[in-house]
Steps between C-alpha positions, in 0.01 A plus 500: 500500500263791406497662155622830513287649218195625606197305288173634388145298486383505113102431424467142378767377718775640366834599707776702338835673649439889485869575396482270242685596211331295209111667566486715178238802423300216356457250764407859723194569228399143504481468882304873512263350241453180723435682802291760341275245317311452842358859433404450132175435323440212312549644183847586614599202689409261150731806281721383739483156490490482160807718433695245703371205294683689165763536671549159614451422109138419517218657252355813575145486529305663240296848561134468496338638213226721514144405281515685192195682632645676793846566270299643222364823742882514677592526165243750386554734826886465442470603129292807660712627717788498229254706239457709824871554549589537128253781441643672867795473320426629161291777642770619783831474190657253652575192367324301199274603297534734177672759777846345468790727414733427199859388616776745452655323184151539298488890575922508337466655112643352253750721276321447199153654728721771589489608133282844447166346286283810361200349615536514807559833743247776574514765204374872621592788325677355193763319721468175605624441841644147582636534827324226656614231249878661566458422898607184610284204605616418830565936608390501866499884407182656359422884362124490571553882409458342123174282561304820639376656214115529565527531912364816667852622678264656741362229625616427878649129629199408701268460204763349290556218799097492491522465140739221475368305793166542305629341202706188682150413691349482120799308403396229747153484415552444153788245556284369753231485206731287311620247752099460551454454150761282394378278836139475341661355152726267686200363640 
C-alpha cells in the first residue's frame, strides 16, 4: 500500500528514490548545478545554459569580440608585461635570454679535440703547459689552484665575496644594457 523507499522533493518537480542504484556521479553534478544556478549571476547562469545547448547537439554561441581599439592596448599592456618578465628573467639567470646553459652533450670533446694543438696552452718559462685542454669537458672537479696566478694569497674571504658580488651586480647591468638595447631595435 505505501512505498517503502523513502522519496526526496527535487527543484522543478522532480521526485527520485534515494537508494536508487542508476543515479551516476553525473546526474549528482547536474542536479548541484541546477540547484546552485539560483545563486549565480547572469553571466554564469547563460555559461550555463549555453553549455547545455552543445550538449544537447545545438551550436555554441559565439564569444563576443572585442573592437580592435580596446584589443590593440590589451595587446600592447600584455606584450609589456612579457618584455617585463623576459628581462626579470635574463637579468636574474634564469630562463631565456642569452643566459641559457649549453646541454651536457655540447660540453662532450670530441677525440680528434682531445688532440694536443701547439697553439693553444699557456707557454711560461719555455714549457708550454696544456693541462686545461687535457681536463675533461664535463669534470665536476676543478683545481682553481691553476687559475690563480695574479691573486694576492693574502687577501682575506670577505673582500673576495665583496669582490665577486661586485662584479655579478655589473654583470646585470650590462646584460640588462643589452636586453634594453636589443628592445629599442626591435621596436
Amino acid at each position: 500500500m505505501f512505498n517503502s523507499k523513502p522519496m526526496v522533493k527535487k527543484k522543478q518537480g522532480m521526485v527520485e528514490a534515494v537508494d536508487d542504484p542508476d543515479l551516476s556521479f553525473s546526474k549528482i553534478m547536474k542536479d548541484v548545478q541546477l540547484f546552485a544556478s539560483s545563486h549565480m549571476t547572469w553571466k554564469d547562469k547563460k555559461a550555463l545554459e549555453n553549455q547545455k545547448v552543445s550538449g544537447l547537439g545545438g551550436k555554441p554561441q559565439r564569444k563576443q569580440r572585442l573592437p580592435l581599439s580596446v584589443a590593440r592596448v590589451q595587446m600592447k599592456k600584455q606584450k609589456e608585461r612579457e618584455e617585463k618578465t623576459f628581462e626579470q628573467n635574463v637579468i636574474f639567470g634564469q630562463f631565456g635570454g642569452t643566459s641559457r646553459k649549453k646541454p651536457a652533450a655540447d660540453k662532450k670533446r670530441k677525440p680528434e679535440e682531445r688532440v694536443l694543438k701547439s697553439t693553444f696552452g699557456n707557454f711560461r718559462g719555455g714549457v708550454l703547459d696544456v693541462k686545461d685542454l687535457l681536463r675533461s669537458g664535463g669534470s665536476s672537479r676543478t683545481n682553481d689552484r691553476d687559475n690563480n696566478y695574479g691573486k694576492d694569497k693574502n687577501k682575506s674571504k670577505g673582500m673576495e665575496v665583496e669582490e665577486e658580488t661586485s662584479r655579478k651586480i655589473e654583470i646585470r647591468k650590462q646584460r640588462k644594457e643589452a636586453v634594453r638595447g636589443k628592445a629599442s631595435n626591435i621596436c
